[in-house]
C-alpha positions, 0 to 999 in steps of 0.5 A: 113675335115678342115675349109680353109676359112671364108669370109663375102660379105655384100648386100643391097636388097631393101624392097617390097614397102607397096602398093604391096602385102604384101609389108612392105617398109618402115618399121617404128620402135621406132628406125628408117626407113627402106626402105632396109636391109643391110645383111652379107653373111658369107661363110665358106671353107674346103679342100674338096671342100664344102662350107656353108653359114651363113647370119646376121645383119650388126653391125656399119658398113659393112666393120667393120662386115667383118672385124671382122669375116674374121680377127678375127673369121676365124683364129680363126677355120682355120685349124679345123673341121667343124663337132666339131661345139660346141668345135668351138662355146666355143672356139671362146671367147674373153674377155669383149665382146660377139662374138656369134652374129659374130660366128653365121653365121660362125656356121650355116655355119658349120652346112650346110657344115656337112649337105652336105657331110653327104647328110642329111638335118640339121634339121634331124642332129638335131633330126629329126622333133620333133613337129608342131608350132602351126597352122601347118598341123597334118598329115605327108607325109612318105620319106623312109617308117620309117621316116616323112617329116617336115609340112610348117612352119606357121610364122607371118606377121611383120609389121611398125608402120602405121596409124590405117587407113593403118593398116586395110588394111594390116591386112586384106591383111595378114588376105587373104593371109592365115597368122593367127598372126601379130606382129607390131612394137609400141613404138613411141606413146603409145596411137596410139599403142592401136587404131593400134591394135583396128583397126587391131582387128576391121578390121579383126573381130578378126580373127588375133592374134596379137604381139605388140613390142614397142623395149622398147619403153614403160615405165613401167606405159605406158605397163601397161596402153596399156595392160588395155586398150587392155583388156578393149576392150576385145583384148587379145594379143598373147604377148607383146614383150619386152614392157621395158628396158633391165635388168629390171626383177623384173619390167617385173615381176611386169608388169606381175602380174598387166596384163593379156598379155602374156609379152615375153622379147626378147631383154632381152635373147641376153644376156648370162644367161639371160633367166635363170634369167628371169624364177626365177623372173617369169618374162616371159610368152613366150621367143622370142629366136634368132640364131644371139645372141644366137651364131648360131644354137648350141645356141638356141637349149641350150635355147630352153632346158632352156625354155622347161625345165622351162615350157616357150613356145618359138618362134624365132624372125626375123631379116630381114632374107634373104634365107640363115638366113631363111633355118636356122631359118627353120632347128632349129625350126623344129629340136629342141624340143620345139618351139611351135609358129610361128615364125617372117617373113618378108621374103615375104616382100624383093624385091628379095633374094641370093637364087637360089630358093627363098621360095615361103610364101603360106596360111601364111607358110613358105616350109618345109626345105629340102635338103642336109645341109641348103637345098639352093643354094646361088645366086652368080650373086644376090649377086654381083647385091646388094653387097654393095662396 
């Protein structure tokens, strides 16, 4: 079988508005407003009439995101096989840059196209089920008699930055619809940031662990005055992501020692033999991976290997993931050892999906994934419905 084709669509689809049920639009960060996500389709082609799909981030521009891996990347594999999908990965280089984040999606694809012409699920052509995230059902339902099926998958209700008063409310709306962890954007105003999380706690009763990700947003006295005043109100934090600046390890560390919040770089592990530096400095409790950065699926398990070898608990960060990006998310954090909490979602929070079969997000988890390759079916009408032109 060789690669005969790479080609890259971009959508726009709309996201559920924050008086819907669990709608998030708009969703408010340290950066920006949004009341839709732009997001790059990537199909990949071979000679024998099947074909995967990979999905990621616009990055400057959508002309300039599919210029790049239709003209550059696809050349690049045209003419190879799409089984070697780690000699693909290492070989897809260009000096004084990083292309995994546009090789990622071409990658995943790969992974779903092997998938289906061995009519086995990714996350079985990764290991098979390794073990539950944390909140996941125990017991397993028997497929053939020897092997077992994956349990659903519990992720995290991502929210903007509100007022405390609108935070309540969705807190408790996440808190009904089963999800036991909400992570919310911070970063604008430090102060507002500790009375969010103090309204949310209040609110549910601390029936919700939270995440709190200011996307470096904060100074390194200003972390650690939330981190305090957090532990003064006797609100302990399932983490606090990325609190500071990129490549500040030896502050991270500093930060860590002086708080008693679990600190969880995320930004900081897009960057190639970061995370290896990070577990020297002592600079992390918990690593926030991504499949983009890290150059697909191949990718975080490496990282994953790095983490669990280290002693670091690991989830996997969200990105506005439509259907394909998540069946991949799905696949690797049930396939490769190791991820041990839930990972971000926002996938309840989208208007529509470019899947045939849209996830349905049930008690706060996501299905199990199943299926030949990603286990989905793209959407061609969806697609041409928000395709951006």
């Amino acid at each position: 079988m060789e690669i005969t084709g790479v080609s890259a669509v971009t959508v726009d689809v709309p996201l559920a508005d924050l008086d819907e049920h669990l709608g998030i639009g708009p969703y408010v960060t340290n950066h920006g407003k949004l009341h839709s996500m732009e997001r790059v389709l990537v199909r990949v082609d071979t000679d024998e009439g099947i074909s995967g799909w990979g999905e990621m981030r616009v990055f400057l521009s959508p002309s300039a995101t599919e210029s790049i891996i239709e003209d550059g990347v696809g050349p690049m594999i045209q003419g190879q096989s799409p089984f070697e999908i780690e000699r693909l990965r290492r070989q897809v280089f260009v000096e004084y840059t990083n292309v995994d984040m546009f090789f990622a999606a071409v990658e995943t694809a790969c992974w779903d196209i092997v998938g289906k012409a061995l009519d086995r699920p990714v996350y079985e052509l990764l290991g098979g089920w390794t073990a539950p995230t944390q909140g996941a059902q125990q017991h397993r339902q028997s497929v053939d008699g020897n092997s077992t099926a994956p349990a659903d998958v519990p992720v995290a209700f991502c929210l903007g930055i509100l007022s405390p008063e609108e935070s309540r409310i969705k807190a408790r709306e996440a808190l009904e619809a089963g999800f036991t962890v909400l992570k919310t954007k911070a970063g604008r105003d430090w102060r507002q940031d500790v009375k969010r999380i103090k309204a949310m706690h209040d609110e549910v009763d601390g029936q919700l662990e939270f995440r709190l990700d200011p996307n470096q947003g904060w100074t390194l006295d200003q972390a650690v005055r939330v981190g305090a005043m957090l532990e003064d109100e006797g609100i302990y934090l399932q983490y606090m992501e990325q609190p500071i600046r990129v490549d500040s390890h030896t502050s991270l560390a500093r930060l860590r020692q002086r708080l008693r919040q679990p600190i969880a770089p995320n930004e900081d592990t897009y960057i190639s033999h970061n995370l290896q530096s990070l577990v020297e400095a002592g600079a992390m409790d918990v690593g926030v991976i991504d499949l983009t950065p890290a150059g697909g699926i191949s990718g975080i398990r490496q990282q994953a290997a790095i983490l669990e070898d280290a002693g670091v608990p690991f989830t996997h960060h969200c990105a506005f993931d439509l259907g394909i990006r998540t069946a991949a998310i799905l696949h690797g954090i049930t396939g490769i050892p190791g991820f041990s909490l839930p990972p971000d979602s926002t996938y309840y929070g989208w208007e529509a999906d470019v899947i045939e079969a849209p996830f349905e997000v049930s008690d706060g988890c996501l299905p199990a994934p199943e299926g030949p390759g990603l286990g989905i079916t793209v959407d061609m009408a969806a697609i041409e419905e928000y395709r951006v032109t």
